[in-house]
VOSE-647960 format. One record per residue (C-alpha): residue in one letter; z, x, y. Coordinates in steps of 0.5 Angstrom, whole numbers, plus 500, padded with zeros to 3 digits. Layout:
BEGIN
AZXY ...
***
This chain:
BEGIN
X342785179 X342786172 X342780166 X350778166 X348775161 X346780156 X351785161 X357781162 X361782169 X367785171 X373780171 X380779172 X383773168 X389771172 X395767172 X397764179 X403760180 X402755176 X393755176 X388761172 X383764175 X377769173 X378774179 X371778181 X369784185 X364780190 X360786189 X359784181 X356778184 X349775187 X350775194 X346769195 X351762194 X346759191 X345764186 X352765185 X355758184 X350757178 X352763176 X360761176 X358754173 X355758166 X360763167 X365757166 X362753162 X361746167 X358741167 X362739161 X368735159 X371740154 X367747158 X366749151 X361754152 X365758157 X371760160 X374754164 X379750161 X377743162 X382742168 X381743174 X388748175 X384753170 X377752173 X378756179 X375763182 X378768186 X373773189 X375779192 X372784198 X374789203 X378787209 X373783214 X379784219 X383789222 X389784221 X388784213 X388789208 X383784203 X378779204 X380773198 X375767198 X377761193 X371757190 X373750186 X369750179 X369742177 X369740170 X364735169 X360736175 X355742177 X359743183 X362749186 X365749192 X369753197 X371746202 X379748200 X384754200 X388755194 X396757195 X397758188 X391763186 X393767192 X399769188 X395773184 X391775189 X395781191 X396784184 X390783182 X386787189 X392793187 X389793180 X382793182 X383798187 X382795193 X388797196 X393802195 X401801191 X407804195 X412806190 X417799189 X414794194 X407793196 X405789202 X398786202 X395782207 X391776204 X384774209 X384766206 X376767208 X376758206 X382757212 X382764216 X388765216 X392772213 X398771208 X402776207 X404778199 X410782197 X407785190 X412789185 X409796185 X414801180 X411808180 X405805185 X403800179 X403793179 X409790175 X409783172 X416784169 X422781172 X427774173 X423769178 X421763174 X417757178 X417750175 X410750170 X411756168 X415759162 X419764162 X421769168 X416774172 X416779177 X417774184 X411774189 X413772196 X408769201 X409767208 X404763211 X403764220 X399759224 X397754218 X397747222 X389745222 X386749217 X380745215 X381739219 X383743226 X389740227 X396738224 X395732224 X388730225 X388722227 X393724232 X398719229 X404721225 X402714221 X396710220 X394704216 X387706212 X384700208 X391697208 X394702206 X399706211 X399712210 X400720213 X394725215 X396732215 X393739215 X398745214 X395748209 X391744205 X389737208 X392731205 X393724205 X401722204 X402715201 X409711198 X408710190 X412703192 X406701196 X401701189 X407698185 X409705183 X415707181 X413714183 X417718177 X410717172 X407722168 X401724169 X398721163 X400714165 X397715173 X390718169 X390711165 X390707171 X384706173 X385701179 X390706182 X385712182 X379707184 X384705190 X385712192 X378714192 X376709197 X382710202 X380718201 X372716202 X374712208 X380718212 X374723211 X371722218 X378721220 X380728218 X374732220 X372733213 X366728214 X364726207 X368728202 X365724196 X363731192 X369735196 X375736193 X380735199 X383731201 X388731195 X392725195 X399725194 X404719192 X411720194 X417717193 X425719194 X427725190 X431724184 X433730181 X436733188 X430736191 X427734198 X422728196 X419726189 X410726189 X405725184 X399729187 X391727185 X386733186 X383728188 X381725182 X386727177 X393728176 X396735178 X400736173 X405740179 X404741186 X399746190 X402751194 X399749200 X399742199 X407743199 X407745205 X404740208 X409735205 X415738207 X412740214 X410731214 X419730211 X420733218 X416728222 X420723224 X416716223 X411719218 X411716210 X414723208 X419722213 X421714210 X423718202 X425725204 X433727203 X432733209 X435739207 X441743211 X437749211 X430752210 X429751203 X425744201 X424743194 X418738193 X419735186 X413734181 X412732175 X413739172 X420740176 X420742184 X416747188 X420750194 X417751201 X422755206 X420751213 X421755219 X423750224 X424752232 X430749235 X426743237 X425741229 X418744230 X414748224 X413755225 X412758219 X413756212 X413761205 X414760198 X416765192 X410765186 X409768180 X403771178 X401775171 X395779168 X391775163 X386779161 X381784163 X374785162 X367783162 X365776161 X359774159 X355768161 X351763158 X343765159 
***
């Protein structure tokens, strides 16, 4: 291919949910990872704190990338691979899936041309090529173009847009093979009791009290407590193996998560690291996962959760509440789960690397 960076690469720039993603065609990109990957890193400008010099914007929320591609199975209508950028490091990984960047995925595959809009509403069923898994997305597609405009608003994100509807099937064990990979609903790691669960996004489920946490702290207090995060790191380096993930040193699952009882009306209260830096929210599938834990009779989540009357399961965070619908059968068991986001178009263009 030509020299992207004297000739650019087509790019969408996305917000999704509460994340930002440069969104690319996988036929604008080199086929070899290797080649890609070093092409993302100077696309982004990692490593580098700041990412000066290109488009990331020194967190881990707005470092990410979405890449699209004709459908691979007869069951969806796009292929969506997620990579994580790292800030600071020269890693680009695909080790997780992204629920919030997913929102933008539907939007995004219409305004590329990857799938066709129908008058009103556009169904687009999403390969999440990380998991396996298909998603099914409800776009809003007035006059078969994509609409951004509208009254759903989300926690994190200002103002109110179109809603974007997902429904997850068969999420139990994404990465770790199975929902609760230890087998235990509760274990005890370096001293820590703590939940290892996989519906949708690997994590591990820890009580705030047990760090001598409040659980209500905002992100730049849990950021500046270095014995807290060098605590984290060493149970998530050791729940690892346990998981199936292997090591996860330069891995960036599982995420930790820091729960406590709700105190604004909602199911259960976290403080999410991912891994190693606070989430100013909650990933959508990480979400997922706590509610799926709140209903787990004898895990960490199940001692702080308040269980909604219904299916609708709002998962406190820093920045206000994430809801998750969990379908449960008539013995409480998970069957599927759902969430509602907001995407929006940011820009559209070229982007030009660093030579």
């Amino acid at each position: 291919m030509s020299d992207p960076s004297l000739e650019g690469v087509a790019c969408l720039w996305m917000r999704g949910g509460t994340s930002k993603a440069a969104v690319f065609l996988a036929s604008d990109l080199p086929s070899d990872p290797k080649e890609r990957d070093g092409l993302l890193l100077r696309i982004m400008g990692s490593p580098d704190a700041r990412q000066i010099d290109g488009i990331g914007g020194a967190d881990p929320l707005t470092s990410k990338v979405a890449i699209l591609s004709p459908a691979s199975r007869s069951d969806a209508d796009i292929d969506y691979l997620f990579l994580q950028v790292f800030v600071d490091q020269p890693v680009v990984t695909d080790a997780q899936a992204c629920g919030n960047i997913l929102a933008a995925v539907g939007p995004a595959a219409i305004e590329r041309g990857l799938v066709s809009a129908v008058h009103g509403t556009t169904p687009v069923r999403i390969h999440m090529v990380n998991t396996g898994e298909v998603s099914l997305a409800q776009v809003s597609t007035p006059g078969r173009k994509v609409s951004y405009a509208g009254n759903a608003s989300i926690d994190g994100v200002p103002g109110c847009h179109a809603a974007i509807p997902l429904l997850f099937q068969n999420t139990e064990g994404s990465m770790c093979g199975k929902l609760l990979p230890s087998g235990n609903v509760r274990d005890l790691i370096e001293g820590v009791e703590c939940t290892m669960i996989d519906n949708g996004m690997p994590i591990v489920i820890l009580r705030a009290s047990d760090f001598g946490l409040a659980g209500t702290e905002g992100c730049d207090e849990l950021e500046a407590n270095i014995e807290l995060k060098s605590r984290l790191e060493a149970i998530r380096l050791a729940v690892g193996p346990v998981m199936n993930l292997g090591d996860v040193k330069e891995k960036s699952v599982p995420k930790m998560t820091l729960v406590s009882r709700p105190v604004n009306g909602g199911t259960i209260s976290t403080r999410s690291f991912i891994p190693h830096r606070c989430h100013a929210s909650i990933g959508v599938f990480a979400a997922v996962s706590v509610a799926t834990a709140c209903t787990l009779p004898g895990s960490v989540a199940a001692d702080a959760a308040q269980l909604p009357l219904d299916d609708r399961f709002l998962i406190e965070h820093p920045g206000g509440a994430a809801e998750v619908l969990i379908h449960r059968d008539s013995e409480g068991r998970t069957e599927g789960a759902g969430t509602l986001r907001t995407a929006r178009k940011l820009f559209e263009g070229r982007v030009f690397p660093a030579p």
